[in-house]
C-alpha positions, 0 to 999 in steps of 0.5 A, a space after each residue: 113728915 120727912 119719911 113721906 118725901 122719901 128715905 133719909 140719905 146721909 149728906 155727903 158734903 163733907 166727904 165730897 169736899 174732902 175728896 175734891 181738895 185732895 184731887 185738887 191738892 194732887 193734880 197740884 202736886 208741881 206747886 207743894 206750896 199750894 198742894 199742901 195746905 190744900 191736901 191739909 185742909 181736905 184731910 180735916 174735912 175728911 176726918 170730920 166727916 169720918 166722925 159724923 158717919 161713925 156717930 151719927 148718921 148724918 153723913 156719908 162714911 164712903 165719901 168720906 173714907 175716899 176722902 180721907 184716902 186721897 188726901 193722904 196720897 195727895 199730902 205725901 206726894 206733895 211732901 215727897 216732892 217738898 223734901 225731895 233732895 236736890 240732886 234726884 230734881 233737874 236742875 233749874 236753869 235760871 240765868 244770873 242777874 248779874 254776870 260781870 261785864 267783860 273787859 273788850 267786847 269781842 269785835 270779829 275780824 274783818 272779812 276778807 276782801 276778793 278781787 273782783 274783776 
């Protein structure tokens, strides 16, 4: 029945899925927190596909294969910038919680007086 409604065409959804999460995963890249479980999980979405397509016709390999691509690009950014050493990253600038409380608060000196006549 089913080659009467048209050829069969491979399922690309785990491919697809694949390849959204590792863009996702690298669009994420200032977030490693994020990034990484999400390039993980595209990966493991992507090589499933993988062995789907090279077993069985039941999904796209194409999809799959850039999937799995930018996943791994998404990881090893997302990891680079995890592990980067703190000197190659600006430093941040975040002000301290608590700063010692000067002993005189400054009192500018008067301003002077001009004859007005």
């Amino acid at each position: 029945m089913r080659s009467l409604f048209g050829p069969h065409s491979p399922l690309i959804g785990l491919g697809m899925t694949a390849l959204v999460l590792g863009t996702i995963a690298l669009l994420l890249n200032f977030l490693p927190v994020l990034g990484i479980p999400l390039s993980v999980l595209g990966l493991v979405f992507g090589i499933l596909g993988l062995a789907l397509a090279l077993f069985t016709s039941a999904s796209s390999l194409r999809w799959s294969a850039a999937g799995v691509a930018m996943c791994c690009l998404s990881l090893g950014v997302n990891l680079a910038i995890a592990y980067a050493p703190p000197g190659y990253l600006p430093p941040s600038k975040v002000a301290k919680n608590w700063q010692p409380v000067p002993d005189r608060p400054y009192v500018p000196p008067p301003a002077r007086q001009t004859d007005a006549r």
